[in-house]
N, C-alpha and C positions, 0 to 999 in steps of 0.2 A: 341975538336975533339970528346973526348969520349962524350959527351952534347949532339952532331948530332948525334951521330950513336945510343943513347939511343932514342933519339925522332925516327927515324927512325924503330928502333924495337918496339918502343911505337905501330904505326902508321901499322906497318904488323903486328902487333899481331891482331890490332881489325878489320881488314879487315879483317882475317882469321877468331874470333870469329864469325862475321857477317855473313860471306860467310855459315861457318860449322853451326849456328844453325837456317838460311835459310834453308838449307837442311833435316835439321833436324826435324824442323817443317814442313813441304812436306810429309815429309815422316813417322811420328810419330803421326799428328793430327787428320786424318782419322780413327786409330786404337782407342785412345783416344776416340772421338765421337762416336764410337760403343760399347767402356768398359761402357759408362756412359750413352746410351739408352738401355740397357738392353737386344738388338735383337742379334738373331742368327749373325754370318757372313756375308752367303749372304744373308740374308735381309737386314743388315744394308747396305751391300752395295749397293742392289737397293734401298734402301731408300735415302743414300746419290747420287747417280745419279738419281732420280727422285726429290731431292732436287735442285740439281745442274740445270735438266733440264728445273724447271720452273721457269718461267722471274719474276724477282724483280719490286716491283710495282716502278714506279718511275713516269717522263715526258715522254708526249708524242713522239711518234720518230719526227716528224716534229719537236718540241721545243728543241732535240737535232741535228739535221740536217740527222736524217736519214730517207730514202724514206720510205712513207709507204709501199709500194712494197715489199722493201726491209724486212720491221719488219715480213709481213704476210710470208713471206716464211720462216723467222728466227724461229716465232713459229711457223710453221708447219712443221718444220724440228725438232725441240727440240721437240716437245710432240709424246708420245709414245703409241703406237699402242694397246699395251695390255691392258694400264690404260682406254683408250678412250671405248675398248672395253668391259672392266670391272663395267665401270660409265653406260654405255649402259644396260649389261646384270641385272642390280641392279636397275635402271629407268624401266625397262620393268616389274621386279618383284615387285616394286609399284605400278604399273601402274595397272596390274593385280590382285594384291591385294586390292586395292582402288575400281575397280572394282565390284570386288566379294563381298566386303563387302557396295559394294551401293544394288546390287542384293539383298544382305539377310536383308537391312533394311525395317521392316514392312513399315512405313512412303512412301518410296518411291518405294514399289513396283509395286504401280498402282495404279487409282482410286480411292477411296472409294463407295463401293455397298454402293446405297441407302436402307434404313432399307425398310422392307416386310410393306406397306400398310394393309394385311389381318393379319399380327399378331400383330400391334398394336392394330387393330382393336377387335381384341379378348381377347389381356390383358385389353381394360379399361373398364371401371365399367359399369354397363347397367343402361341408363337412367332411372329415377325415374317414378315410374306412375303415371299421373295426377290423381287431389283430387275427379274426379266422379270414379275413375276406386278402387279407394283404398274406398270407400263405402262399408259398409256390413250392413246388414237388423238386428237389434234385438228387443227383447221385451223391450215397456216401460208401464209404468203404473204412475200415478198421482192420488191424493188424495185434496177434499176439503168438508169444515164441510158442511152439508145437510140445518143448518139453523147458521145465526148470527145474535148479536145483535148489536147493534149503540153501538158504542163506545170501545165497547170490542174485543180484539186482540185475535186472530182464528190461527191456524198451517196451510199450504200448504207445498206439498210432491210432487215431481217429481224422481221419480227410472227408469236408465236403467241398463240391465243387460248386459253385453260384456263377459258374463261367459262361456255364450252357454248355457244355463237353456231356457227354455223355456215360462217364467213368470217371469215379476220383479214385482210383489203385493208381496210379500213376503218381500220386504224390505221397504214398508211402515207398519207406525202406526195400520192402520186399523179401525179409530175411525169413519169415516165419509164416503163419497161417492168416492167409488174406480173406476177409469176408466180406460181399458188395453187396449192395441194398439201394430204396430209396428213405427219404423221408421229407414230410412240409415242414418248411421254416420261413423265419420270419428274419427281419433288416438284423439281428441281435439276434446271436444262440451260443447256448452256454451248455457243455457237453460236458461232464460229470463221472466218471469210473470209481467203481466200488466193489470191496471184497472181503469176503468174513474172515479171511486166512491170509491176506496179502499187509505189508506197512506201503504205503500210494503215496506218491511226493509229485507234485504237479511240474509241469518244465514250462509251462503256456499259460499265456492270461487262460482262464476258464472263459471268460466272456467275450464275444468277437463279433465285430461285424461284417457281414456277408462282403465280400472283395468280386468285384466283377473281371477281376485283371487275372487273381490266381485261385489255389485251392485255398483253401480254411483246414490248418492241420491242428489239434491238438496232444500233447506228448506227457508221456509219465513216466518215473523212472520207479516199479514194483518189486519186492524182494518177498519172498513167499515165506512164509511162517510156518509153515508144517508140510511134512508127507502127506500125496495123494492129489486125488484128482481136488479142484476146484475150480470156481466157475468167478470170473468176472464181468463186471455189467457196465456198459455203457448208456448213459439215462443223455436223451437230447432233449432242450427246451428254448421255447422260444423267448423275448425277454420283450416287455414292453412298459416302461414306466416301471424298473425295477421289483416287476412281476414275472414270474417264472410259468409259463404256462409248458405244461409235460407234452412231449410232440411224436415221442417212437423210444422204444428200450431193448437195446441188442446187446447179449449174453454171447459168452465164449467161455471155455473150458480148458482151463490149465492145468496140467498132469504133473505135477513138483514129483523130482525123481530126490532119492538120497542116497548117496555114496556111504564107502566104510570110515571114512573120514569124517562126511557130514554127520553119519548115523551115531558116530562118538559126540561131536557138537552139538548133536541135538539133544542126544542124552544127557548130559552135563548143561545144555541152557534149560531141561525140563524137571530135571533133578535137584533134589533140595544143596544146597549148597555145605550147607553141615554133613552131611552125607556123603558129599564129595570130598569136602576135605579130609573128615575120618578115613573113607577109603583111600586117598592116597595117603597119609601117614601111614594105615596099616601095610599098603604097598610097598614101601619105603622101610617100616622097620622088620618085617617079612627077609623083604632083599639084605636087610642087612646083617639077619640073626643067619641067614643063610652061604653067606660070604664068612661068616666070621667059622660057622661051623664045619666048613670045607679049607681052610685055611689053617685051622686047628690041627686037625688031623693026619699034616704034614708036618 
């Protein structure tokens, strides 16, 4: 007997424990969850009923058998007026903001102005002036011997001045026949001497650029190739982009004398060589059939 009525107080005790800390939790857990988010009172308590009022993500209401009808009226009954219009007033001040900062981006404030036409045109550099227009006038003068001989190598002298002097003789030798002139040139001239009867060996670049400090001389060292008068030529050109444009051509007239010396040298350089050799052997055994027959005779 005493067995049953032990089980039986067993059995109301733990339905009453159950009961009492049912209750307890009701009514102790909510305070709990507010000591341990750290918010005021009532905020934790709109926090926890705006927790409460939003739907757990779960199944669809058809997949638990309630009408959709039914669910849309559930949330729009549980969601709350102030937060909707809180979410509202917060969208509107991004909205605004995003806004305003499209307004102040350079990039999309508009268009780009195409650049000024007339102030390109005035920052870029002013075409170059063609090579007649860059021509300017100065003194030249040249120099060749009055007489030469066969064989023997002569000086020619070509001077121009770009100084702004009024005479370039002054930078020749002066030994021989001086001849002054003008002529247009250009930054680069390249002065050229030729002759049908001369061998010409250059002593100077051919090519030079105009010097503002001195003369511009060019020099050759000529050996004449035959008797008589001839004529040498001096061709001036201007140069621009390794183009030779033709600027003035001055001629001179050299007189090659020959001596009885040279007149033997020349004959013997114009003379067949077979022909020359024959003649001096027969020279040679001439002289010596002639020695032998005076020699005899004594």
């Amino acid at each position: 007997m005493m067995r049953i009525l032990s089980v039986l107080l067993l059995i109301a005790g733990m339905l009453a424990a159950g009961i009492g800390g049912a209750a307890l939790l009701e009514e102790f857990a909510p305070k709990e969850m507010v000591v341990e988010s750290g918010l005021p009172a009532p905020e934790a308590e709109a926090a926890v009923q705006t927790v409460a009022a939003e739907p757990v993500a779960g199944p669809a209401p058809e997949a638990i058998g309630v009408p959709e009808s039914a669910a849309r009226e559930a949330a729009a009954q549980s969601a709350d007026p102030e937060i909707e219009a809180g979410a509202s007033a917060a969208l509107t001040e991004e909205e605004m903001t995003f806004n305003f900062q499209t307004e102040m981006e350079p990039g999309l404030a508009g268009p780009v102005a195409a650049p000024d036409v007339s102030e390109a045109t005035a920052t870029a550099p002013p075409a170059r002036p063609s090579l007649a227009d860059r021509l300017k006038t100065v003194p030249v003068a040249h120099e060749t011997p009055r007489t030469a001989e066969y064989k023997r190598a002569f000086d020619v002298t070509f001077a121009i001045d770009a100084t702004g002097d009024t005479t370039a003789a002054d930078a020749l030798p002066g030994r021989g026949t001086i001849e002054e002139g003008e002529a247009k040139v250009s930054e680069k001239v390249e002065v050229r001497l030729s002759g049908a009867n001369f061998n010409i060996v250059a002593a100077s670049p051919a090519v030079q650029s105009m010097s503002p400090m001195s003369e511009n001389t060019w020099r050759w060292s000529v050996t004449a190739l035959s008797a008589g008068e001839h004529d040498l030529v001096f061709e001036v050109f201007a140069m621009d982009s390794d183009t030779a444009m033709p600027l003035r051509t001055f001629r001179d007239t050299v007189t090659v004398k020959v001596s009885g010396l040279n007149r033997a040298i020349a004959f013997a350089d114009q003379a067949n060589p077979l022909f020359v050799l024959l003649g001096g052997l027969g020279s040679a055994l001439a002289g010596l059939f002639g020695a032998i027959k005076f020699f005899g005779k004594r």
